[in-house]
C-alpha positions as CSV (number, residue, x, y, z in Angstrom):
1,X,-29.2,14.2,-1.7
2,X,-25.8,16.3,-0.7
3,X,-22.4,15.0,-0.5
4,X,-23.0,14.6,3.1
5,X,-26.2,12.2,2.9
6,X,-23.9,9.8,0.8
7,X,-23.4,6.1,2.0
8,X,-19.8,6.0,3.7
9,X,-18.5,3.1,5.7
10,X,-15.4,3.0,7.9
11,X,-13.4,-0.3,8.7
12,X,-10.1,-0.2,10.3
13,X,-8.0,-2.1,13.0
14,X,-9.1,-2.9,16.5
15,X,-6.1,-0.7,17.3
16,X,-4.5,2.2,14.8
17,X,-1.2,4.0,16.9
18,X,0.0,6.5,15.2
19,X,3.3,8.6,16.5
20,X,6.9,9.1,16.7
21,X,8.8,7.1,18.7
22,X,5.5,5.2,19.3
23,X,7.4,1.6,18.9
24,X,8.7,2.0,22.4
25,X,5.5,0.3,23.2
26,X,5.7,-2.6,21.1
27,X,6.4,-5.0,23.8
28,X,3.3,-3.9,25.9
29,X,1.2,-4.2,22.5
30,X,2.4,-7.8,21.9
31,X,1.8,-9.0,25.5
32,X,-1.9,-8.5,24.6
33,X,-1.8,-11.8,23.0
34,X,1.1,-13.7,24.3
35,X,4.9,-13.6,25.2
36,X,6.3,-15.7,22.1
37,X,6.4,-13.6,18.9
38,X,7.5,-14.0,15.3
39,X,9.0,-11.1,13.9
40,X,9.0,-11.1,9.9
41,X,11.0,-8.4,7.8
42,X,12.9,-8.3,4.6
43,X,16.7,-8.3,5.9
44,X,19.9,-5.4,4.9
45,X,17.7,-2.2,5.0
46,X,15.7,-3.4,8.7
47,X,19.0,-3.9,9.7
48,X,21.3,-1.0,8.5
49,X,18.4,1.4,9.6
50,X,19.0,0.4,13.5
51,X,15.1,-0.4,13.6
52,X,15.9,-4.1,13.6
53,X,17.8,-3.9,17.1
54,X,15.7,-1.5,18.0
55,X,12.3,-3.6,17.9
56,X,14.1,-6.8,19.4
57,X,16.1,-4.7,22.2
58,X,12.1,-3.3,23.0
59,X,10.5,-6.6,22.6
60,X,13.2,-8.9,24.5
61,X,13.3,-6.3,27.4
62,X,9.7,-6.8,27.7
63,X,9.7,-10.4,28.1
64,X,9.4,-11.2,24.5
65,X,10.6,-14.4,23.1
66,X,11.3,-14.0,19.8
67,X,11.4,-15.9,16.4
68,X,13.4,-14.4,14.1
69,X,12.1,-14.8,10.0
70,X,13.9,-12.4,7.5
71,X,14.7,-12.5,3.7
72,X,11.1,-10.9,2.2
73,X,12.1,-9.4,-1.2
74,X,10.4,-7.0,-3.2
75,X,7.6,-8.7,-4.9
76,X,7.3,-12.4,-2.6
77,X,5.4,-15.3,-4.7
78,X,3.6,-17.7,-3.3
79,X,6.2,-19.9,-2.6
80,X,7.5,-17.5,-0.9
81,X,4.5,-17.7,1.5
82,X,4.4,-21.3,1.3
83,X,7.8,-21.5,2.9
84,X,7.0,-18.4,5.6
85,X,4.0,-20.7,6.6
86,X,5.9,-23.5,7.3
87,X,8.1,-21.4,9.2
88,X,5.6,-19.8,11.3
89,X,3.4,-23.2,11.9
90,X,7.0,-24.6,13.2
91,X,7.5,-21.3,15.8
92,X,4.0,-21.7,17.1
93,X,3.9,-17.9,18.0
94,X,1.2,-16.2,20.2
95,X,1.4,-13.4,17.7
96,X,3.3,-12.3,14.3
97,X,4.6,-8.8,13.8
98,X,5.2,-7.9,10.2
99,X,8.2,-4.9,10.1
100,X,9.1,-3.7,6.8
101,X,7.2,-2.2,3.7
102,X,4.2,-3.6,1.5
103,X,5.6,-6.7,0.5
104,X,6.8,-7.5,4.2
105,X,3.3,-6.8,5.8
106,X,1.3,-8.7,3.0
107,X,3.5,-11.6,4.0
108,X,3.0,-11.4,7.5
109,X,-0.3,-10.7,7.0
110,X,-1.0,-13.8,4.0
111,X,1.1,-16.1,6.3
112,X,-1.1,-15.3,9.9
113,X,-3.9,-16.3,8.6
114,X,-3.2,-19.4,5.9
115,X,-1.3,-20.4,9.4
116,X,-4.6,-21.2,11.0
117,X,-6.9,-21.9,8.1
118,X,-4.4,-24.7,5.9
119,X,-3.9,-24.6,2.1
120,X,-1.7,-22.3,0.2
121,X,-2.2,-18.9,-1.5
122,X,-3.2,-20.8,-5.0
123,X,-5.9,-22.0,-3.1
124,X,-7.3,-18.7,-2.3
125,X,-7.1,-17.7,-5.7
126,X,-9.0,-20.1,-7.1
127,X,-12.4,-19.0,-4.9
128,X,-11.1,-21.2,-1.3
129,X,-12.8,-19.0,1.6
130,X,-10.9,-18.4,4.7
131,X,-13.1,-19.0,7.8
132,X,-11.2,-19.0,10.5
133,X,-9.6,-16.0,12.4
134,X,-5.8,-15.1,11.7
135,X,-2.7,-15.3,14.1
136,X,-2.9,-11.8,15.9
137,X,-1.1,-10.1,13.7
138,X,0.9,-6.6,14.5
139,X,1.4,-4.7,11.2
140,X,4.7,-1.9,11.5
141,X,4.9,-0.1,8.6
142,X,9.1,1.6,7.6
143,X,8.0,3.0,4.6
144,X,5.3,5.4,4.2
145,X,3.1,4.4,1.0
146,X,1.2,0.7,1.1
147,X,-1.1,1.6,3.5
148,X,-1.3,-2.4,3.8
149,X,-1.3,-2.2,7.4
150,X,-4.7,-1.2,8.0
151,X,-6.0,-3.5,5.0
152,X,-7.6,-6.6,4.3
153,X,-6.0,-7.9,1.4
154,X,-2.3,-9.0,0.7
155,X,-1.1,-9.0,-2.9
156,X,1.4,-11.6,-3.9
157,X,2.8,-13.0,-7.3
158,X,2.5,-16.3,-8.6
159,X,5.8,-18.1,-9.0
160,X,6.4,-17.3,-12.4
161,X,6.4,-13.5,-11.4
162,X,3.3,-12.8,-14.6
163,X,1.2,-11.5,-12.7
164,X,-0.1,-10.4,-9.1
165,X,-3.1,-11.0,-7.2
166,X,-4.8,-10.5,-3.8
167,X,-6.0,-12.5,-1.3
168,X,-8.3,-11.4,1.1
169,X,-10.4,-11.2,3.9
170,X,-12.1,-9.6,6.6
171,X,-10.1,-11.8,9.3
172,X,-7.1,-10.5,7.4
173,X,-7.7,-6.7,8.6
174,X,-4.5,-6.6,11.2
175,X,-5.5,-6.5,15.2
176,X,-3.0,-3.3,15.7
177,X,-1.6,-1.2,13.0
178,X,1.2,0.3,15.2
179,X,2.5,3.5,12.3
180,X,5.5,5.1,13.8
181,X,7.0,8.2,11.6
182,X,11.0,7.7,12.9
183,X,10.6,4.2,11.4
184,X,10.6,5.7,8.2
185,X,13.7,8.2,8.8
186,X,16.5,6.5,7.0
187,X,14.7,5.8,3.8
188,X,16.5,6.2,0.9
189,X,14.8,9.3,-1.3
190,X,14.2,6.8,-4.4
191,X,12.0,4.6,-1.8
192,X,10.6,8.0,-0.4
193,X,9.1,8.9,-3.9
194,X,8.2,5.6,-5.0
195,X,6.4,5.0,-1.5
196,X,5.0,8.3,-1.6
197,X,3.3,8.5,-4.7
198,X,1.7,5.6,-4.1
199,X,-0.1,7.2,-0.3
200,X,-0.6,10.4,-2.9
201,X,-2.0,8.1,-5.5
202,X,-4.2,5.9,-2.7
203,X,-5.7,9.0,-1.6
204,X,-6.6,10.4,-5.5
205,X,-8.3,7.3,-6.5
206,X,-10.2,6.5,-3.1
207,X,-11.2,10.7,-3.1
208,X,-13.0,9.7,-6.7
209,X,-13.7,6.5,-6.7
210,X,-17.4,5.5,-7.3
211,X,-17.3,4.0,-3.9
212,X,-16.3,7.2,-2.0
213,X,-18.4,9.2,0.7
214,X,-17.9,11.6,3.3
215,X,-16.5,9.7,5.6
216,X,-13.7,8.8,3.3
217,X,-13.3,12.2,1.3
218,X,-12.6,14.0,4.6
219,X,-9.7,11.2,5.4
220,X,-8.6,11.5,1.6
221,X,-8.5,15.1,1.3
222,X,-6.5,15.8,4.3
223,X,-4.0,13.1,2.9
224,X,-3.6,14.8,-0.8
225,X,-3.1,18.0,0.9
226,X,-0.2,16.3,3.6
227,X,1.5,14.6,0.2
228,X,1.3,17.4,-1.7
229,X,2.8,19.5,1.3
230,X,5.7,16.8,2.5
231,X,6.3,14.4,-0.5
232,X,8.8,16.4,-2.5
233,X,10.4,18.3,0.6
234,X,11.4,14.4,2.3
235,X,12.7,13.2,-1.0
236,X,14.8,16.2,-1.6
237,X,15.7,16.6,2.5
238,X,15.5,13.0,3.8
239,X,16.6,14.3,6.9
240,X,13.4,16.7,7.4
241,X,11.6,14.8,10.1
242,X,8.6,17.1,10.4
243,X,7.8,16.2,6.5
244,X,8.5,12.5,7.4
245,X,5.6,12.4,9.8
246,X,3.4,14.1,7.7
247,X,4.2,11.8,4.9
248,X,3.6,9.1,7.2
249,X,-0.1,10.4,8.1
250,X,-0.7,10.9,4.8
251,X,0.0,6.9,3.9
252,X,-2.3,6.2,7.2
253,X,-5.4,7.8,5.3
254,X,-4.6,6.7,1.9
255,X,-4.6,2.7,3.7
256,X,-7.6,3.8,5.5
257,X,-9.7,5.5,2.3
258,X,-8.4,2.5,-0.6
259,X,-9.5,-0.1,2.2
260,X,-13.4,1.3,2.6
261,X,-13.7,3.2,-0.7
262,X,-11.5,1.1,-3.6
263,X,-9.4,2.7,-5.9
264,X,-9.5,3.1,-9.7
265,X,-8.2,2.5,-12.8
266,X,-4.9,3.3,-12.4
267,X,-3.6,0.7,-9.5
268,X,-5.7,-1.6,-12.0
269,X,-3.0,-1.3,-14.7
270,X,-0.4,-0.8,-12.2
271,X,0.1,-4.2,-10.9
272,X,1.2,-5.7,-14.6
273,X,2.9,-2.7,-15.1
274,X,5.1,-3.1,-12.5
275,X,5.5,-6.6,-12.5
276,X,6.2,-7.2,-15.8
277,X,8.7,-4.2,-16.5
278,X,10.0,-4.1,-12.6
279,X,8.6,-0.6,-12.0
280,X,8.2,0.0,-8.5
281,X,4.2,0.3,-7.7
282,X,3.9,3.9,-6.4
283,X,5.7,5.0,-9.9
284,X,3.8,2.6,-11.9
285,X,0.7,4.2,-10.8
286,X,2.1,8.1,-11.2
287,X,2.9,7.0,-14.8
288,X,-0.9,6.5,-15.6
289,X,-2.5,8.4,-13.0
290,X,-2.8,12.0,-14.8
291,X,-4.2,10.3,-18.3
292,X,-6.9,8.3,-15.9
293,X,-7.6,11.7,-14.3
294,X,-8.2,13.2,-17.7
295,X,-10.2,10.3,-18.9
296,X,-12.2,10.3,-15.6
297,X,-12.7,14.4,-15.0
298,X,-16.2,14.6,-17.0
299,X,-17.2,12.1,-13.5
300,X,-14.5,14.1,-11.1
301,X,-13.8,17.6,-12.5
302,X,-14.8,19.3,-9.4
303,X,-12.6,17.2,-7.2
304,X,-9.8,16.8,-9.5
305,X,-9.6,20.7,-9.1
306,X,-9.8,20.3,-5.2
307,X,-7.2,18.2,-5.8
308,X,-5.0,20.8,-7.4
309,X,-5.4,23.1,-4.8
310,X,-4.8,20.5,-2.0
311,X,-1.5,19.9,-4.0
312,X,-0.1,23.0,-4.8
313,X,-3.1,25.8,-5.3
314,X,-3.3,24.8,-9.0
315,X,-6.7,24.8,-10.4
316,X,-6.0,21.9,-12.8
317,X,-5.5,18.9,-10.9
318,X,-3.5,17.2,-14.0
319,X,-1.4,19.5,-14.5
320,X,-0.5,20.2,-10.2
321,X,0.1,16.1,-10.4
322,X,1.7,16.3,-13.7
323,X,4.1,19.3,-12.2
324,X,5.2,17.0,-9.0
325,X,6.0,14.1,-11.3
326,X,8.3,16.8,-12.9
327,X,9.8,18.1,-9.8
328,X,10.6,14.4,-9.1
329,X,12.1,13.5,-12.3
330,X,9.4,10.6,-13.1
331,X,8.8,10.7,-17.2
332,X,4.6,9.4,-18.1
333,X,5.9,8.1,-21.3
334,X,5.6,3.9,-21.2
335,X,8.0,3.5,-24.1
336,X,10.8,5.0,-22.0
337,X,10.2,2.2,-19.4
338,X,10.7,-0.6,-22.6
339,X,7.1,-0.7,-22.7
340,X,5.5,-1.1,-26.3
341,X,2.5,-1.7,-28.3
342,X,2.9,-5.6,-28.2
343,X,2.6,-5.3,-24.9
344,X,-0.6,-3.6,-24.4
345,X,-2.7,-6.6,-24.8
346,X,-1.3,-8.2,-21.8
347,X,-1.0,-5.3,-19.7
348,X,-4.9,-4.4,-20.4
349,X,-6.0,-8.3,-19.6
350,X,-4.3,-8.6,-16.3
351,X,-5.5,-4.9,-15.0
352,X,-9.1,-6.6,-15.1
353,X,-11.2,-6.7,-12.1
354,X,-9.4,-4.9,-8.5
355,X,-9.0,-1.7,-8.7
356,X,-10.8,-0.9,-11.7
357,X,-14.4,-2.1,-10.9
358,X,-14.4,1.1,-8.2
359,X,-13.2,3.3,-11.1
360,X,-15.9,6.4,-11.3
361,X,-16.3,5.8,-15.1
362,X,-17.5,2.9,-17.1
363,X,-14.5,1.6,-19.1
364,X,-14.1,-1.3,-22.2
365,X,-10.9,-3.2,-22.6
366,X,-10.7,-1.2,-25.8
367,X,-10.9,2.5,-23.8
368,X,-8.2,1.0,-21.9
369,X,-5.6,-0.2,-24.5
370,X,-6.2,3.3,-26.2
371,X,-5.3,4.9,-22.6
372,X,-2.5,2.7,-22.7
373,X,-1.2,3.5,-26.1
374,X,-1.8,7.8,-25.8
375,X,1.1,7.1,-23.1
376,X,3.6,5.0,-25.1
């Protein structure tokens, strides 16, 4: 069989928008469902950016009543969702609209649906099954990376902030992902790379996962080749719109691939990376991501070197990601993130399961803690 006889699905929102200046429609999108929304976002940044009047002056003059729930922080818990619950089953919207980054959308998205179906996120953890369809939810994206808003899952921590974990669900895929590029303008350029690795990274791993077909590859390669093209020239020139968009595209496809073909190891160990040593996700994954390539490329030489070119026209896909990470100033060495041996263990048992089941090559807990300590 050829590449192009390989299984690949394709599940996405009822509705994907994707353009500048494409929120001017908001209002029209939410009358779909209702005229009373709930509008959740994280708070300064929303507001600073202008993109917080800006959605409530579009909504409001559309006939729009709207409840206002701010204060998501990088990183929400579950109380944290417990509370936005509460908040939401109070407002009795017609439809929620989540503005913000990752951790913004997986709330909205984590509090739309354990809206309708009861319980708390603890619940869904532990193996309860959600049966019952979400709030409409609306997912805007103002950072180009997650690619949560055309996802099924939402990742939250537990209170103690030890580890994190998804919930998810097929009534959890938003009903519009609405991705508009000037959203994304005013991001600061430490956000920009951090966000941006991650679309890169989503793309990577979803390109060679052992879940990945043609379907998916053509969506992935287009996005490795639009982050290898924009990423560095929008965190060095924030004010480059052109390489905003394509930034922005890029993130689309990497949400789109990581939802229908998984990712790999490396977003496995990112999560208690990040949450234990408060890396940001997108850089917590670039620290691993070239030593998972080399332990994977035996499985994914030939599109690791596709991958190079897409990047930069470098043959060696290590080295073209290892030559961004340079350009960006990120270091691969865990130790100079406080990371050491003792904490290996840790790391290594909460990576297990996620991301790393679609990993292209068979892996022990022991190939993993020897990954882990080639990096320290």
């Amino acid at each position: 069989m050829s590449e192009y006889g390989s299984k690949s699905t394709l599940k996405i929102p009822e509705l994907i928008v994707f353009g500048t200046n494409s929120i001017e429609d908001i209002g029209e999108h939410v009358k779909k469902y209702g005229k009373r929304a709930v509008l959740i976002y994280g708070g300064t940044s929303l507001v600073k950016s202008g993109n917080h009047g800006r959605i409530v002056d579009i909504l409001k003059k559309t006939n729009i009543e709207v409840i206002e729930i701010s204060g998501i922080t990088h990183d929400p818990d579950d109380r944290t969702v417990k509370s936005i619950v509460d908040r939401v089953n109070s407002a009795g919207p017609d439809v929620i609209i989540g503005a913000g980054g990752g951790s913004v959308m997986d709330v909205a998205k984590a509090a739309s649906i354990i809206a309708t179906n009861g319980g708390e996120v603890k619940d869904y953890w532990a193996g309860k099954v959600f049966t019952r369809p979400s709030i409409p939810y609306i997912a805007v994206p103002t950072t180009s990376g997650t690619g949560t808003e055309v996802t099924k899952n939402a990742v939250i921590s537990n209170t103690e902030k030890t580890y994190k974990k998804s919930i998810r669900s097929e009534h959890m895929i938003p009903d519009i992902a609405l991705v508009d590029p000037s959203l994304t303008f005013s991001v600061p350029s430490d956000i920009t790379s951090d966000t941006g690795l991650d679309a890169l990274i989503q793309n990577l791993e979803g390109y060679t996962s052992k879940n990945s077909g043609p379907i998916t590859d053509t969506l992935a390669r287009k996005g490795i080749e639009l982050a290898g093209k924009y990423l560095l020239r929008a965190v060095k020139n924030p004010d480059a719109h052109e390489a905003r968009e394509g930034l922005a595209l890029a993130s689309l496809y990497g949400g789109i691939t990581l939802f229908n073909a998984g990712l790999g190891l490396a977003h496995g160990l990112s999560h208690p990376i990040g949450i234990r040593f408060g890396i940001p996700h997108g850089k917590a994954c670039a620290i691993v991501m070239a030593k998972v390539m080399e332990y994977n490329y035996p499985a994914r030489g030939e599109k690791y070197t596709e991958t190079g070119m897409l990047l930069s026209g470098e043959k060696d896909g290590i080295r073209a990601f290892n030559l961004l990470l340079e350009e960006l100033g990120i270091s691969t060495r865990l130790g100079d993130y406080g990371i050491k041996h003792e904490d290996i263990p840790a790391i290594v048992s909460e990576s297990k399961g996620g991301s790393r089941n679609f990993n292209p090559v068979e892996h022990s807990d022991d190939t993993v803690a020897k990954i882990l300590e080639e990096l320290l």
